[in-house]
C-alpha positions in Angstrom: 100.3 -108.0 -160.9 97.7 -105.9 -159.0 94.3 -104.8 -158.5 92.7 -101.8 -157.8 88.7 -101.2 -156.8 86.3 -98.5 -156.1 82.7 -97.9 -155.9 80.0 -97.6 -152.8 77.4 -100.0 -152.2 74.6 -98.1 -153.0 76.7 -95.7 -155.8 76.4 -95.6 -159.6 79.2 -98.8 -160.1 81.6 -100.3 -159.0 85.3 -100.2 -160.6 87.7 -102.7 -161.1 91.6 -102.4 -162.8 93.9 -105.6 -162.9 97.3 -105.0 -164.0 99.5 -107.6 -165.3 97.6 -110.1 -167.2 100.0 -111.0 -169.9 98.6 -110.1 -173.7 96.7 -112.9 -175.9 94.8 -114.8 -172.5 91.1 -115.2 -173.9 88.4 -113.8 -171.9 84.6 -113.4 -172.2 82.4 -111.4 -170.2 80.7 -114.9 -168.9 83.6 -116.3 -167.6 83.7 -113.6 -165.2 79.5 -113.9 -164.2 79.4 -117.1 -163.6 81.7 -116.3 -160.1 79.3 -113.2 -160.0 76.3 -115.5 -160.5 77.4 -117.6 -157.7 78.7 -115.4 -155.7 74.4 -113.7 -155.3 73.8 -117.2 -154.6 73.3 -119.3 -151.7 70.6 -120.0 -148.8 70.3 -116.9 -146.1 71.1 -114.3 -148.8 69.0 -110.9 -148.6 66.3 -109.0 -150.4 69.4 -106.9 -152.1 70.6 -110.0 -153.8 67.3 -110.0 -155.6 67.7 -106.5 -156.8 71.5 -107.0 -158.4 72.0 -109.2 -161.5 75.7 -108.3 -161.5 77.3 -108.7 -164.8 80.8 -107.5 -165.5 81.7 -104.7 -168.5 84.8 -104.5 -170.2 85.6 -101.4 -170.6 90.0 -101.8 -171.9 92.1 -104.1 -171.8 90.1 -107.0 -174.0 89.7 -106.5 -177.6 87.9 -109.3 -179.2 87.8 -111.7 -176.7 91.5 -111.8 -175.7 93.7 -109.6 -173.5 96.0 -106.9 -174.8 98.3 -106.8 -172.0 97.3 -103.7 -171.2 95.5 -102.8 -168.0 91.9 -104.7 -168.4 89.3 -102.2 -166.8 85.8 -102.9 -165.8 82.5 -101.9 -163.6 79.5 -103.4 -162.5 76.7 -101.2 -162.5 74.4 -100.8 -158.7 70.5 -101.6 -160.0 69.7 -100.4 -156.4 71.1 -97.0 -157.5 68.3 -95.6 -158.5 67.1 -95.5 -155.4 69.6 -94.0 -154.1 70.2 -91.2 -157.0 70.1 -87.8 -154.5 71.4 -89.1 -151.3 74.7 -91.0 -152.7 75.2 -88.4 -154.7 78.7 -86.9 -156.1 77.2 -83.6 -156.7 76.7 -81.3 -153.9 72.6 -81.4 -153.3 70.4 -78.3 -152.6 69.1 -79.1 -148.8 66.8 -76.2 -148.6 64.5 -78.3 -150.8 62.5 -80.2 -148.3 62.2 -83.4 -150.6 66.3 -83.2 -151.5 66.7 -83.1 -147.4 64.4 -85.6 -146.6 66.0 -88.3 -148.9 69.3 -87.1 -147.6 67.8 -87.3 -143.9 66.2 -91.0 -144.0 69.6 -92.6 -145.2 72.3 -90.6 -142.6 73.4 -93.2 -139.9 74.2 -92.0 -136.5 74.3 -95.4 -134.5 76.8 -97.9 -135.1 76.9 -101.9 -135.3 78.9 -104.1 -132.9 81.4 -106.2 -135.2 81.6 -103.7 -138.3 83.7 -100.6 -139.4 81.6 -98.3 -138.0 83.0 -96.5 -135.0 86.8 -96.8 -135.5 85.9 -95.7 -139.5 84.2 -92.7 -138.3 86.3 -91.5 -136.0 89.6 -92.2 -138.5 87.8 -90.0 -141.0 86.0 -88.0 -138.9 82.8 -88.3 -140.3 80.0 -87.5 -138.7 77.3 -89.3 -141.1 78.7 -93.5 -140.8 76.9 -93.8 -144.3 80.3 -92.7 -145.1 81.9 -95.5 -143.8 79.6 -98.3 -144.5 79.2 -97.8 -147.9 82.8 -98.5 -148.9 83.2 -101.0 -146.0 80.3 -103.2 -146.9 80.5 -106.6 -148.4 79.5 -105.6 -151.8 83.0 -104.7 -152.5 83.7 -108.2 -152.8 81.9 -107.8 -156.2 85.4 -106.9 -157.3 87.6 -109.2 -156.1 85.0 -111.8 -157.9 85.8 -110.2 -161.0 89.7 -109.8 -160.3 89.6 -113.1 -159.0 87.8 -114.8 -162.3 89.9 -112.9 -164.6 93.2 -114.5 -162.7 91.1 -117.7 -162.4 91.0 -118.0 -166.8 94.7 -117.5 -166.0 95.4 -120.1 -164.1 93.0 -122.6 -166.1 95.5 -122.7 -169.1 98.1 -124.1 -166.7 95.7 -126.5 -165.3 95.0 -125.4 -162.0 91.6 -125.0 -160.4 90.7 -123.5 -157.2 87.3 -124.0 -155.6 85.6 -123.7 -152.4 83.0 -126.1 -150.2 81.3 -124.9 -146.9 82.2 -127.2 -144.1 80.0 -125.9 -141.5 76.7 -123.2 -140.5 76.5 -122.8 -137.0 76.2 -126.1 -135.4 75.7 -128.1 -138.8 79.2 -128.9 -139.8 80.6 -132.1 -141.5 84.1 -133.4 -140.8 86.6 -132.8 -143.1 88.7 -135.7 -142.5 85.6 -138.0 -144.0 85.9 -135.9 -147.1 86.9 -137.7 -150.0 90.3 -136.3 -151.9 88.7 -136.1 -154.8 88.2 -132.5 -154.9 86.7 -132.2 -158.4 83.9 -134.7 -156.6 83.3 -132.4 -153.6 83.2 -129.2 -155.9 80.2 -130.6 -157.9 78.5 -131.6 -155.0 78.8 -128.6 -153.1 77.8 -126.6 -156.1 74.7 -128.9 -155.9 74.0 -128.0 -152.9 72.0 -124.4 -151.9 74.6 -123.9 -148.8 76.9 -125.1 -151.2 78.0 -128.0 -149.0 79.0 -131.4 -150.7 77.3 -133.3 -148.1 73.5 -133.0 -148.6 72.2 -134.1 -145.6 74.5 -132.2 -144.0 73.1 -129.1 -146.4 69.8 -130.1 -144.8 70.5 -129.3 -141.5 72.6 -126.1 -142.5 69.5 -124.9 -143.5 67.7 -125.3 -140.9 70.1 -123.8 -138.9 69.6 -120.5 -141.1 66.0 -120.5 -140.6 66.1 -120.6 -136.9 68.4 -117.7 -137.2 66.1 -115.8 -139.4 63.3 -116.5 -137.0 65.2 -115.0 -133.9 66.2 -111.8 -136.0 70.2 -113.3 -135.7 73.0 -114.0 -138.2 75.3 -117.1 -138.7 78.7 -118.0 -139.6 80.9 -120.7 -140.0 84.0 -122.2 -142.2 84.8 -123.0 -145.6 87.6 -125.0 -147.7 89.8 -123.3 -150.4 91.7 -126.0 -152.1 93.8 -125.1 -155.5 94.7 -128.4 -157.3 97.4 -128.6 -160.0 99.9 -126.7 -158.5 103.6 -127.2 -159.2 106.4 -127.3 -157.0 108.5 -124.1 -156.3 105.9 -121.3 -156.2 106.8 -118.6 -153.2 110.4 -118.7 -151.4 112.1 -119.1 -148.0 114.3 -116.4 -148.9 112.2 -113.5 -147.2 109.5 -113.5 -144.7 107.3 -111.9 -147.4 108.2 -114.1 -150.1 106.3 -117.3 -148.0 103.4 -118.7 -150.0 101.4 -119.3 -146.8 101.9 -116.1 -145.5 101.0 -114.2 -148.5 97.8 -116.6 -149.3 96.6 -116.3 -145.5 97.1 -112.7 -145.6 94.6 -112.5 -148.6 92.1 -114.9 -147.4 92.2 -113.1 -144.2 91.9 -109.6 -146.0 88.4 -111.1 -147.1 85.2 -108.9 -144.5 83.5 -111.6 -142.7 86.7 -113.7 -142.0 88.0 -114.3 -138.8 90.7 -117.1 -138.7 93.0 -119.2 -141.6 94.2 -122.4 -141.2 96.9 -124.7 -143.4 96.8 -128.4 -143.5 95.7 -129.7 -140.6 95.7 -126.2 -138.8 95.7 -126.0 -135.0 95.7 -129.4 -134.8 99.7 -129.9 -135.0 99.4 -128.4 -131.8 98.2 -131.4 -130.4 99.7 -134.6 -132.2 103.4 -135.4 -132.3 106.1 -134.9 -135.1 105.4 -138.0 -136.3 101.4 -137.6 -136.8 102.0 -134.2 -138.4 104.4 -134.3 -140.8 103.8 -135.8 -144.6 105.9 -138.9 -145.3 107.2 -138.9 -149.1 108.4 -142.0 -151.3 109.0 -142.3 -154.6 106.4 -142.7 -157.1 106.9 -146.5 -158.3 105.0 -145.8 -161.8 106.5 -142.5 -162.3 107.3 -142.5 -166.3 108.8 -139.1 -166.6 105.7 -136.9 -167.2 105.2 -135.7 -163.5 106.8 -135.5 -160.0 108.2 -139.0 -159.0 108.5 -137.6 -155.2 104.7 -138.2 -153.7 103.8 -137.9 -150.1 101.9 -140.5 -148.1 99.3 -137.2 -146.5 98.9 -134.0 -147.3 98.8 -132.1 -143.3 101.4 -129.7 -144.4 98.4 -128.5 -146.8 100.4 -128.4 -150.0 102.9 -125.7 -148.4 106.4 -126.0 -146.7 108.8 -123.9 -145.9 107.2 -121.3 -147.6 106.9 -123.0 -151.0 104.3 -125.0 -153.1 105.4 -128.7 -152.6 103.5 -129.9 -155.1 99.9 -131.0 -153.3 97.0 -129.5 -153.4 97.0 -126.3 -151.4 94.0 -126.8 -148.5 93.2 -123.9 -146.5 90.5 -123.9 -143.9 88.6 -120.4 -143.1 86.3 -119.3 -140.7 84.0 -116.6 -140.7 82.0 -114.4 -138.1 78.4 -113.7 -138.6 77.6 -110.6 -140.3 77.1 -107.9 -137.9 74.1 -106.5 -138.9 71.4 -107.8 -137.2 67.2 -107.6 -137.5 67.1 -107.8 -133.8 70.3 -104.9 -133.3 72.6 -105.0 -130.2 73.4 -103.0 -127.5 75.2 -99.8 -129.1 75.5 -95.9 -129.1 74.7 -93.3 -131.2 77.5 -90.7 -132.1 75.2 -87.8 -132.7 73.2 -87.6 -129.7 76.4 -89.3 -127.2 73.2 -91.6 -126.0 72.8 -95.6 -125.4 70.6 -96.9 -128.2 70.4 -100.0 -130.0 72.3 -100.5 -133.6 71.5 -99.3 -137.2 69.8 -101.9 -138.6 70.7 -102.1 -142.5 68.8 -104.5 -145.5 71.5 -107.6 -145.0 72.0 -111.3 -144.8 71.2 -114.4 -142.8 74.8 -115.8 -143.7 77.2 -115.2 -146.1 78.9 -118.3 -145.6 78.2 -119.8 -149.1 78.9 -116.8 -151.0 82.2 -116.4 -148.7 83.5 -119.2 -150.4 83.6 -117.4 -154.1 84.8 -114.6 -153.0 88.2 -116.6 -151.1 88.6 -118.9 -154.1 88.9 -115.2 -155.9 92.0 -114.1 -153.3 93.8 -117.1 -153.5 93.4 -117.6 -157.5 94.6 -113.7 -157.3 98.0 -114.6 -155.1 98.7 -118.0 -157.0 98.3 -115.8 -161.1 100.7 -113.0 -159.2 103.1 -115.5 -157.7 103.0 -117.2 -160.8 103.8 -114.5 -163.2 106.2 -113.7 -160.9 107.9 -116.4 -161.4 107.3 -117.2 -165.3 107.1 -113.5 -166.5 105.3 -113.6 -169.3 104.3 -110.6 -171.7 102.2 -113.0 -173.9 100.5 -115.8 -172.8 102.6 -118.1 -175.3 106.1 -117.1 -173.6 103.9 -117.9 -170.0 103.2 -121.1 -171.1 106.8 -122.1 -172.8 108.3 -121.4 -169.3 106.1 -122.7 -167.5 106.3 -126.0 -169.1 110.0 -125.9 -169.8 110.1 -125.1 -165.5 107.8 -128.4 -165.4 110.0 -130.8 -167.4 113.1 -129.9 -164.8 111.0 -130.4 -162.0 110.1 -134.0 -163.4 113.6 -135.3 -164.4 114.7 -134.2 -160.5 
C-alpha cells in the first residue's frame, strides 16, 4: 500500500490518498478524529491549535461506512485560511493594488530559523520568499499521516493489534522506562490521562513545569516517546534483503516523522554496554501452551519484538527522541537571504513542545509500515480473504 499528501499550512486543505486498503474494512469519519483530536492536544501546544478543529472528509473510496477497495481520498480543511485567502493564494494576485501587496508583503519571509528547512529548502528550490518552503515543511503535514495512520490503524484493529504511544521524558522531567509496567494497555490509559500524555502523573507534573519555564524564557522543549505495537505475529518483514528488515523499514518511518532526531529498538544503545548474555532474550517453552497461541515465549523482550529483521512475536518497543521545535519567541542568531545581513530568526505562531502530539503522529508511521507489511504478506482484496489468511498463517505458526 501507499500514501500520498498535499496541502500548505496556511492553504485551502490539506489532501490525503491511501492506496491499498482491501474492500469491505468499515470505516467512519470518527475513527479517524479521534487521532486528529489528540493529535491538537497536549500541554505547550500553540494559539493555532485553537483555531483548527480538524475533522477528516471522505471524499472516495468509503461508501456507506466501509471501504471499496478503491483508492480512499480525503482533506482536512485550514480554518486559519481565511486569513490567509490573498497571500497563499493559487491565483496570480494584482500587486499594484496597495492592499493585495501589503497582505502579500507582511507574510514573505526573508530570515531563516536554525534547525528547520529553511535555508537548504530555499536554495534547492531557489526561492527567494522561504514562505515557500515553510509552508509545506511545517508540522501541520503531520495532519495526514494521522489520517493515513488511523485509516491503517481500523486495519490493523480487526487482526488485534494496537499501537500506542506514551511520553517518557520533557526536558529534564523523564521517568525510567525500565519501572514501566508491561502492561501496555495500563500505560496507554494513563498516559492518555495525562495532559503531557505521560502515564506517570507526578512525573506529568513536573513535565509541565518544565514547559512553563520554557514558555517564560521565550524557548522550546523536546524529549522521547514510546511506540509499542502489541499483538503482533511472528514472521512479519524478512532477512532476505536489506530492505525487507522490519526494523529498518519501521525506524526509517519513525525517523521520517519532523521533530525526530534518533530511533532506538529494545533496549537501544544500551547493548552497547552489557555483555551477550544481558542483551539477548532467553526463550522456553510455554508450559500451559494449549494450541491456541505461540508455545515459544521469551524470558525479556531487549531485542524489542524484532530479530533478524523479523517480528518475533513480542511486542514491538521503539524509543524516539525528538529536538525542540525550532521556532523560537526569543529567535537565534541567523541571516537574512534578501538583504545578505546578520539578523535574528523569523519568528512564526508555534509551539512550546510537540512532544505529546509527536507521539500520535509515530503511532500513525508505524501502524502505516505494520498494515503495508502486512498486506504484503496476506494480500487481501477483501477484508474477509485478509482475515482467512491471516488466521490460517496463525494456526501454522501455533502447531510449530
Amino acid at each position: 500500500m501507499r500514501f500520498l499528501t498535499a496541502g500548505e499550512s496556511h492553504g485551502p486543505e490539506l489532501n490525503i490518498i491511501v492506496d491499498g486498503i482491501p474492500a469491505g474494512l468499515e470505516l467512519l469519519s470518527e475513527d479517524i478524529n479521534k487521532d486528529l483530536r489528540r493529535r491538537q492536544g497536549g500541554y505547550g501546544r500553540g494559539g493555532r491549535m485553537k483555531i483548527e478543529t480538524d475533522q477528516v472528509i471522505f471524499t472516495g473510496g468509503v461508501r456507506h461506512g466501509k471501504t471499496l477497495g478503491s483508492p480512499i481520498s480525503t482533506r482536512v480543511m485550514n480554518n486559519d485560511f481565511k486569513n490567509w485567502e490573498v497571500s497563499m493564494s493559487s491565483h496570480p494576485q494584482d500587486i499594484n493594488n496597495p492592499e493585495v501587496k501589503q497582505k502579500i508583503d507582511s507574510k514573505f519571509v526573508s530570515r531563516v530559523r536554525p534547525g528547520h528547512a529553511d535555508l537548504a529548502g530555499a536554495i534547492k528550490y531557489s526561492h527567494e520568499d522561504i514562505r515557500n518552503v515553510l509552508e509545506r515543511s511545517s508540522a501541520r503535514e503531520t495532519t495526514s499521516r494521522v489520517v493515513n495512520g488511523a485509516i491503517c490503524k481500523k486495519l490493523l484493529s480487526i487482526l488485534n493489534i494496537t499501537v500506542i504511544s506514551y511520553v517518557l521524558r520533557i526536558g529534564s522531567a523523564g521517568i525510567d522506562p525500565n519501572t514501566l509496567s508491561s502492561n501496555y494497555n495500563d500505560l496507554f490509559l494513563k498516559a492518555e490521562a495525562s495532559e503531557v500524555r505521560c502515564p506517570d502523573l507526578n512525573i506529568s507534573e513536573q513535565m509541565k513545569l518544565a514547559i512553563n519555564e520554557a514558555r517564560a524564557q521565550g524557548d522550546t522543549l523536546g524529549g522521547s516517546i514510546q511506540v509499542v505495537a502489541s499483538g503482533i505475529p511472528v514472521g512479519l518483514g524478512s532477512y532476505i534483503q536489506w530492505d525487507k528488515r522490519l526494523n529498518g523499514r519501521i525506524a526509517g518511518a519513525l525517523m521520517s516523522v519532523h521533530t525526530v532526531k534518533s530511533v532506538e529498538l529494545g533496549l537501544g544503545k544500551l547493548v552497547s554496554e552489557r555483555y551477550g548474555s544481558k542483551v539477548h532474550d532467553q526463550i522456553y517453552i510455554d508450559p500451559n501452551w494449549k494450541g491456541k497461541s505461540l508455545r515459544y515465549k521469551r524470558k525479556s523482550n531487549n531485542a524489542g519484538g524484532i530479530e533478524g529483521g523479523m517480528s518475533n512475536g513480542e511486542p514491538i518497543v521503539f524509543t524516539v527522541a525528538t529536538k525542540p521545535i525550532p521556532t523560537l519567541i526569543k529567535p537565534l542568531d541567523s541571516v537574512d537571504i534578501k538583504t545578505k545581513q546578520n539578523t535574528q530568526a523569523h519568528f512564526e505562531r508555534s509551539d512550546i513542545c510537540v512532544v505529546p502530539a509527536a507521539g500520535v503522529v509515530l503511532e500513525a508511521m508505524m501502524s502505516y509500515v505494520l498494515a503495508d507489511v502486512i498486506l504484503e504478506k496476506f494480500g487481501g482484496d477483501n477484508i474477509k480473504d485478509l482475515l482467512d489468511n491471516y488466521n490460517d498463517y496463525l494456526n501454522k505458526c501455533y502447531q510449530r
